[in-house]
N, C-alpha and C positions, 0 to 999 in steps of 0.2 A: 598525341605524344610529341615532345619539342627535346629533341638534342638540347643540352646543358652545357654551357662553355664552363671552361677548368680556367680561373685567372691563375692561378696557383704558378699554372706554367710558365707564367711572365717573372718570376720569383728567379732571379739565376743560383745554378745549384739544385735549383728543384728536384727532386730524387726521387717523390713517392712509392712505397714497393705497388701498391693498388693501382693507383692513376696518373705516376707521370709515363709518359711517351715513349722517355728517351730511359728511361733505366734497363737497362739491356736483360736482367732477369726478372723484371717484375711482370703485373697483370698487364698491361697497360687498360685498363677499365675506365672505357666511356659510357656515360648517364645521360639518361631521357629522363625530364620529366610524365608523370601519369598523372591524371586527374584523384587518381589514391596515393601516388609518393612519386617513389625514382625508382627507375628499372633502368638494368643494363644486361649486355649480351657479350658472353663469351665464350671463347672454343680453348677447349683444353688441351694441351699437347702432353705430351711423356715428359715433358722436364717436370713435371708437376705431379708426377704418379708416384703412391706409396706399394701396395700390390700390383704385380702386373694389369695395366690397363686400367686400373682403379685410380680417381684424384684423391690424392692426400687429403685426409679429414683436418689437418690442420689447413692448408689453402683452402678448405672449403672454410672453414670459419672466418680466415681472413677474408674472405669473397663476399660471406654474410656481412660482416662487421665493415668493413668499406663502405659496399652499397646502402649500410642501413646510416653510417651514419654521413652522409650525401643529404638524409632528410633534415639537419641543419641546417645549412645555410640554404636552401631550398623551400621549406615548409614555416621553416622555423625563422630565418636571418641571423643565424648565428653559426660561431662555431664552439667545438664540444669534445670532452675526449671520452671512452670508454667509461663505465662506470660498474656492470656489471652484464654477464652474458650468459646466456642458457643456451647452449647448440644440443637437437637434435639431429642425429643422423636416422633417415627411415630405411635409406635403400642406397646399395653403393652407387656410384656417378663413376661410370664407364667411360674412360678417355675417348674410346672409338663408337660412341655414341651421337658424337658431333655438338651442336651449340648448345648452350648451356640459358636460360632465360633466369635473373636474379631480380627480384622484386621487393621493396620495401616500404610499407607503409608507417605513419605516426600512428599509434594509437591512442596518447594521450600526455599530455604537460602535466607534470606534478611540481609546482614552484618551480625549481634551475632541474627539473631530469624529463628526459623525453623519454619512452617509453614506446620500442620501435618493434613492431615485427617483419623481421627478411625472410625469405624462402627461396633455394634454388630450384630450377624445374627445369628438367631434360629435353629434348625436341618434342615429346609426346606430353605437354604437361606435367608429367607425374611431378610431384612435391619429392626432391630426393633427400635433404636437409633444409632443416628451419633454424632460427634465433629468435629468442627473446633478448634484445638488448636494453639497457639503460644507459644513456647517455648524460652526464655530466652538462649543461651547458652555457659557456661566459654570458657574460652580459656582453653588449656587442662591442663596447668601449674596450672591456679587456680581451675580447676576442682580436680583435683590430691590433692593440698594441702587442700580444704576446703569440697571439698564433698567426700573424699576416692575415685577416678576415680582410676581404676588400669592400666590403657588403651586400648585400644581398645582390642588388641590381648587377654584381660582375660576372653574373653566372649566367644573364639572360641575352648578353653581348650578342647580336646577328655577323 
């Protein structure tokens, strides 16, 4: 497993609700390479709870759809925007439950759609929610010129 540098961050203004740093209510969600995708680790707190002690099913989908689509320019070399999304929820995700393990692998290129599956998983493994997502993805010319892609190689920075 190999930490994943963010160039994005060097972007001034950078804002991401997912993965930048400095956004004062976002994730801030950092990515490890796997030898099956990108995974990342996160701890939930009450700013993010819909029932008591429960994470909002919609931040969980955002969580999904972040970390899945990280398998751009990672797996892929490109970037990509949503295209279409299946979230399961199995079992609530309990804030006081502690770290939260997200994972996501390619399943497969159909011409420009990637074809991603994410899953969150509680400190015990359990699968608490999954997606099927489809991602949209540029060529890397127009990912470059329209989404700031730096290319692949920016994300493997030491």
């Amino acid at each position: 497993m190999k930490k994943i540098y963010n160039p994005y961050r060097e972007i001034e203004g950078y804002n991401c609700f997912g993965c930048s740093q400095t956004n004062p209510i976002g994730l801030k969600l950092d990515f490890f390479e796997t030898d099956e995708g990108v995974l990342a680790k996160w701890i939930p707190t009450p700013d993010y709870e819909g029932y008591h002690n429960v994470l909002h099913g919609g931040i969980q989908a955002t969580i999904l759809d972040e970390v899945g689509n990280w398998i751009l320019p990672i797996k892929i070399g490109s970037a990509g925007v949503t295209r279409k999304m299946d979230v399961h929820y199995l079992e609530s995700v309990y804030i006081s439950h502690g770290e939260l393990t997200i994972k996501a692998k390619l399943i497969e290129m159909t011409k420009n759609i990637a074809h991603v599956e994410v899953w969150i998983e509680d400190v015990d493994g359990r699968v608490k929610s999954k997606a099927f997502v489809e991602y949209f993805v540029f060529p890397e010319e127009i990912a470059r010129k329209k989404f700031y892609f730096p290319g692949k190689e920016k994300f493997r920075k030491e």
